[in-house]
C-alpha positions as CSV (number, residue, x, y, z in Angstrom):
1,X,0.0,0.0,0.0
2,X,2.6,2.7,0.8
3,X,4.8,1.9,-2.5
4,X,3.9,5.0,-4.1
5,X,5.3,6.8,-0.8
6,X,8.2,4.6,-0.3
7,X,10.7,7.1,-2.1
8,X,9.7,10.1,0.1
9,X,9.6,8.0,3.6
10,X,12.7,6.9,3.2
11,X,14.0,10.2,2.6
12,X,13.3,11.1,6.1
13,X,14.0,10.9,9.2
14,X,11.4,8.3,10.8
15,X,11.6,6.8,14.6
16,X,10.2,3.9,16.1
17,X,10.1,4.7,19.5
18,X,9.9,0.8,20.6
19,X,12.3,-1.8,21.3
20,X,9.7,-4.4,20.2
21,X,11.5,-6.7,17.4
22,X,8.6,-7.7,16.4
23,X,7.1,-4.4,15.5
24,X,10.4,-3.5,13.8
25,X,9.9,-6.8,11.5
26,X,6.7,-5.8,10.5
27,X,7.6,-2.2,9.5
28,X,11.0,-3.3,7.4
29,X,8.7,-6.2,5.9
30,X,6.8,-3.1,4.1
31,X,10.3,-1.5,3.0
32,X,10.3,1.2,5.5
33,X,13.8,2.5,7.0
34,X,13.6,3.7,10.5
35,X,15.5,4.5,13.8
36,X,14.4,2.9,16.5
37,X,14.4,4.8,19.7
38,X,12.4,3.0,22.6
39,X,10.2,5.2,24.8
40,X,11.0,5.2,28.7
41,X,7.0,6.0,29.2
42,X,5.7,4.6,32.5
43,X,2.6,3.2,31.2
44,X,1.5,2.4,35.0
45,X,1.0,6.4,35.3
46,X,-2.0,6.3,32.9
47,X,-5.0,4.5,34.7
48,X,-7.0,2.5,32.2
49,X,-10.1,3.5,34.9
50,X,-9.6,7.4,32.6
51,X,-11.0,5.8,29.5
52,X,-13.9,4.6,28.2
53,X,-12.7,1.5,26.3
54,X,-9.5,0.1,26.1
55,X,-9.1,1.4,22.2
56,X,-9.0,4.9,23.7
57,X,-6.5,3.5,26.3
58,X,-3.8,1.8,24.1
59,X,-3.8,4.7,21.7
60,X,-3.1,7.0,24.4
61,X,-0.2,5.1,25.7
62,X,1.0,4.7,22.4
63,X,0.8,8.8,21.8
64,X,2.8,8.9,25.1
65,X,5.4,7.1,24.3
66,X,5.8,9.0,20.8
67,X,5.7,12.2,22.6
68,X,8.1,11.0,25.2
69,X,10.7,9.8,22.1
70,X,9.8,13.3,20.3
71,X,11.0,15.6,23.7
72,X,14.4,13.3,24.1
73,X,14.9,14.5,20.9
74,X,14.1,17.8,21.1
75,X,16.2,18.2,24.6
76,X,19.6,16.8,21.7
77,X,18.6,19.6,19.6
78,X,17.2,16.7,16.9
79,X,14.1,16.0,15.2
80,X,12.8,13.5,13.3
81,X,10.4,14.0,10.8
82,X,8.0,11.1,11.9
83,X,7.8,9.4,15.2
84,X,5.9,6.1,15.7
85,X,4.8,5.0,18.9
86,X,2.5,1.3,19.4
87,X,1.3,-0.4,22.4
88,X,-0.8,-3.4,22.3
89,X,-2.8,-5.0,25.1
90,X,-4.5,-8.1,25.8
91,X,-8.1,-7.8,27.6
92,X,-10.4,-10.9,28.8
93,X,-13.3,-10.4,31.1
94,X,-12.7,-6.8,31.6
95,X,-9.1,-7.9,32.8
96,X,-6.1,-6.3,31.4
97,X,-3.2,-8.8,30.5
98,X,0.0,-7.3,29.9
99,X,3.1,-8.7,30.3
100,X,3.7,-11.2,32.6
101,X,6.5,-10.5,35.3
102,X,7.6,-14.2,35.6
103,X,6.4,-17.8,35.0
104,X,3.9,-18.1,37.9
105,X,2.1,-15.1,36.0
106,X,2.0,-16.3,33.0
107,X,0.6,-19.8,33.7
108,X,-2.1,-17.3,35.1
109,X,-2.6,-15.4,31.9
110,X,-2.9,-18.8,30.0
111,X,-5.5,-20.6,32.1
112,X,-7.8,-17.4,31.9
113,X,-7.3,-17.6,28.1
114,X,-7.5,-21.4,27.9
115,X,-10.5,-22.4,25.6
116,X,-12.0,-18.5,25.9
117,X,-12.3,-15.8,23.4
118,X,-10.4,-12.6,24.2
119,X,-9.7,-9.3,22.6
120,X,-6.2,-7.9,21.7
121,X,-6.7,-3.7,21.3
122,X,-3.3,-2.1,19.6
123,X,-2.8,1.4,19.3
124,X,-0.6,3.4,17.1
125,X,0.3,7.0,17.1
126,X,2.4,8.7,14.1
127,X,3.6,12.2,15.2
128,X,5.1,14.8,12.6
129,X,5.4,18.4,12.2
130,X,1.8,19.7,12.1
131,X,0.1,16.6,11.3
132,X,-0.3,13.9,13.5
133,X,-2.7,10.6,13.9
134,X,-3.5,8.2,16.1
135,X,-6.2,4.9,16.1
136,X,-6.6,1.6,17.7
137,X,-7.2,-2.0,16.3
138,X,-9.1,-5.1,17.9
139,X,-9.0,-8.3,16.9
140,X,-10.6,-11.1,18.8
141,X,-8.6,-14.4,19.4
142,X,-9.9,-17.5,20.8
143,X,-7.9,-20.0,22.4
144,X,-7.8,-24.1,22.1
145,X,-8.3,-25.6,25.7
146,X,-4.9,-25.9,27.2
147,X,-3.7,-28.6,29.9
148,X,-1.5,-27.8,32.8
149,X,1.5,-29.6,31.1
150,X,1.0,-28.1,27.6
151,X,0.7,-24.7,29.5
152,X,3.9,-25.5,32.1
153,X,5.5,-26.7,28.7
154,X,5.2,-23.5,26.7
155,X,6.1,-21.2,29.5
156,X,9.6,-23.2,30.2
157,X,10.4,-22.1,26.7
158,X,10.4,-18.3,27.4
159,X,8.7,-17.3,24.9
160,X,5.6,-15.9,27.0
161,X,7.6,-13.8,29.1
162,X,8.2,-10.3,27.2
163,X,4.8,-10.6,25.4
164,X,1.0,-9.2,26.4
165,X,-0.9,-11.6,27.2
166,X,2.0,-14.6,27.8
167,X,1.9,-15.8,23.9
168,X,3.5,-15.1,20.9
169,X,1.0,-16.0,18.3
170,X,4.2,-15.8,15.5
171,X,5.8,-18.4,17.8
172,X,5.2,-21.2,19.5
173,X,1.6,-19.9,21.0
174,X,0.4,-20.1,17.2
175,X,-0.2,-23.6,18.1
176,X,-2.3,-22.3,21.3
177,X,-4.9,-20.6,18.9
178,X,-7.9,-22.1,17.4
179,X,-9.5,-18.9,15.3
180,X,-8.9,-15.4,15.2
181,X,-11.0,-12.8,13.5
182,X,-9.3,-9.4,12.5
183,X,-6.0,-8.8,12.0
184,X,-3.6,-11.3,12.8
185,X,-0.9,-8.7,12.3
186,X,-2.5,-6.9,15.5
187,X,-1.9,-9.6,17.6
188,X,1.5,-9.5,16.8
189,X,1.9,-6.0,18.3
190,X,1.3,-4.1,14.7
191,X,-1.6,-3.2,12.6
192,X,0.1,-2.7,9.2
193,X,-3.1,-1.9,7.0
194,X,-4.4,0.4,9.3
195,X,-1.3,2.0,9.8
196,X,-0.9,2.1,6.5
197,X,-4.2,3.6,5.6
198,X,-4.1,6.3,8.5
199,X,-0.2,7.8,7.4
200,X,-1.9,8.2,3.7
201,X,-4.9,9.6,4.9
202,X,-4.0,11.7,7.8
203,X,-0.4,12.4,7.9
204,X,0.7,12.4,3.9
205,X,2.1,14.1,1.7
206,X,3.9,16.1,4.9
207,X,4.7,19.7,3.4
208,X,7.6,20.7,1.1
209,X,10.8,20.7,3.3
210,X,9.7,19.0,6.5
């Protein structure tokens, strides 16, 4: 979608202000060229109790943590001409799942999604000079029923650890999921069409010089 932009983004200076490989992945996979620059954003300071649905929520973290990323700049004298900032969450039962903080946890998060439906909500803010967007995705995933080994078995292998929700549906948790409707791409932590559709629409063509 963005190939008749590709020319112009790379010519400038774009930021991804996350340390998420898996984001970064997603954004080279579409021929993008970027610096990434992780946000330090405390995203325990913004209560999820302020918003009226968690779409609201994760884009507002997500603008955070571009704004954050776009002062650090700004105190180095730098700029960038485009800043991207994401944050994804995983919600069940009006429960928010992030990420785990060891295995105990995350044998939690995995027995509340065993054999259940939940929703994954990523938000993504774009920031440049004058013209800025920012949106959220859901996609609903639903999980096969899990035993205590297979669950025990898949957190020994790490992979649930640094991931919302304990799973890495481009991993090993693949095999944990029986159907998901939306996006798969959002579960993975990036929402490439709709990020795709909102920089044309809302932030492009930037004006001459920026």
């Amino acid at each position: 979608m963005l190939e008749p932009y590709i020319n112009q983004l790379n010519n400038l200076k774009i930021v991804l202000a996350s340390s998420s490989p898996r984001r970064s992945q997603l954004l080279k996979s579409i021929g993008l060229k970027f610096e990434v620059i992780p946000s330090d954003f405390d995203e325990s300071s913004v209560p999820v109790s302020k918003f009226k649905n968690y779409g609201d929520f994760v884009s507002e973290l997500a603008y955070k943590k571009a704004m954050e990323v776009s002062d650090l700049l700004r105190e180095e004298n730098h700029e960038a001409d485009l800043i991207i900032g994401a944050d994804t969450i995983v919600t069940i039962n009006d429960m928010v799942l992030g990420k785990p903080k060891d295995e105990e946890e995350a044998k939690e998060f995995l027995s509340k999604l065993s054999g259940n439906t939940h929703s994954v909500f990523t938000g993504v803010a774009i920031l440049s000079k004058g013209r800025n967007s920012r949106f959220s995705n859901q996609t609903e995933v639903t999980f096969s029923k899990l035993t205590p080994e297979v669950i025990s078995a898949y957190v020994k292998t790490g992979e649930p650890l640094d991931k919302a929700g304990a799973y890495g549906i481009q991993g090993k948790g693949g095999s944990l999921i029986e159907k998901v409707s939306g996006d798969p791409f959002n579960v993975v932590g990036f929402p490439l069409s709709a990020f795709c559709t909102h920089l044309i629409q809302d932030v492009l063509p930037l004006p001459t010089g920026n």
